[in-house]
C-alpha positions in Angstrom: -4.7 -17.9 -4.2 -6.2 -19.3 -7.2 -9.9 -18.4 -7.9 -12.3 -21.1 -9.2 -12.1 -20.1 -12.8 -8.3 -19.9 -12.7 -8.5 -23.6 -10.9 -10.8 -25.1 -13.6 -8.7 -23.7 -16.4 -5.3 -25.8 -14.7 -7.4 -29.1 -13.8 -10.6 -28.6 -15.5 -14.3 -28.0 -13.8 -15.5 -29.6 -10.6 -12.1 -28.9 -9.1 -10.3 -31.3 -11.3 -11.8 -34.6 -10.5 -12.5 -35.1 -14.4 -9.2 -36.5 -15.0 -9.0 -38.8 -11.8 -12.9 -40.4 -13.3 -11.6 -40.8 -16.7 -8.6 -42.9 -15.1 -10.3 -44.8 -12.7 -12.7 -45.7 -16.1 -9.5 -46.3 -18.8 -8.1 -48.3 -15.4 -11.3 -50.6 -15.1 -12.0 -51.4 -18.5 -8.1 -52.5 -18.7 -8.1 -54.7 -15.9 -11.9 -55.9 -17.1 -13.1 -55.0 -13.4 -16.1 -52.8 -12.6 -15.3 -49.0 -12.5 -15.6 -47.2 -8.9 -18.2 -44.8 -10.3 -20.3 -46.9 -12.7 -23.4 -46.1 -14.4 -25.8 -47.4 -11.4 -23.9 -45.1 -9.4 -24.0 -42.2 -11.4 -27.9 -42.6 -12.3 -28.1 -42.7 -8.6 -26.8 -39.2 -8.8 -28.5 -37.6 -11.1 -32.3 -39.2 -10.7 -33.2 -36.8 -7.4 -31.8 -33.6 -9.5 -33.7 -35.0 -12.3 -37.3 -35.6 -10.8 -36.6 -32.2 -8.7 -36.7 -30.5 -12.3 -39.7 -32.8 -13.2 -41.9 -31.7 -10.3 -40.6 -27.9 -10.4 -42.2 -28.0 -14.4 -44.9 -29.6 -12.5 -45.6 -26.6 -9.5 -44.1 -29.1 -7.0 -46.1 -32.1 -7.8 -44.4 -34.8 -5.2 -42.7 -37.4 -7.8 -40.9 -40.7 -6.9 -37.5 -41.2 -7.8 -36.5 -44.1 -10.0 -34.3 -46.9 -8.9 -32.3 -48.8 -11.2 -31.3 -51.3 -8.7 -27.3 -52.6 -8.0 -24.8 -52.6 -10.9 -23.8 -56.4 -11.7 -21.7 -58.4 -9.5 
């Protein structure tokens, strides 16, 4: 059984989902359609890990996190 390093070194990190995102993008961009995981998605993401940081710098000061609203139609 592979360990996690030897998996990332075969299908790169994050268990080798880098290749399936950077088709689904390459895919979208050729067919002029929106990609699966756009950038409202992935700001959706990363805000909460973002402002946890924010407040941790801040001794747990309770922060809201941002919305960016709905990617375009």
């Amino acid at each position: 059984m592979l360990g996690s390093r030897a998996i990332d070194s075969v299908y790169g990190s994050h268990g080798g989902s880098h290749p399936y995102l950077v088709h689904e993008f390459v895919d979208a961009v050729a067919h002029e359609r929106m990609p699966a995981i756009n950038a409202w998605e992935a700001a959706r993401y990363m805000a909460p890990g973002v402002m946890a940081h924010k407040s941790a710098l801040r001794g747990g000061e309770l922060l809201e996190v941002p919305d960016w609203g709905n990617a375009p139609a």
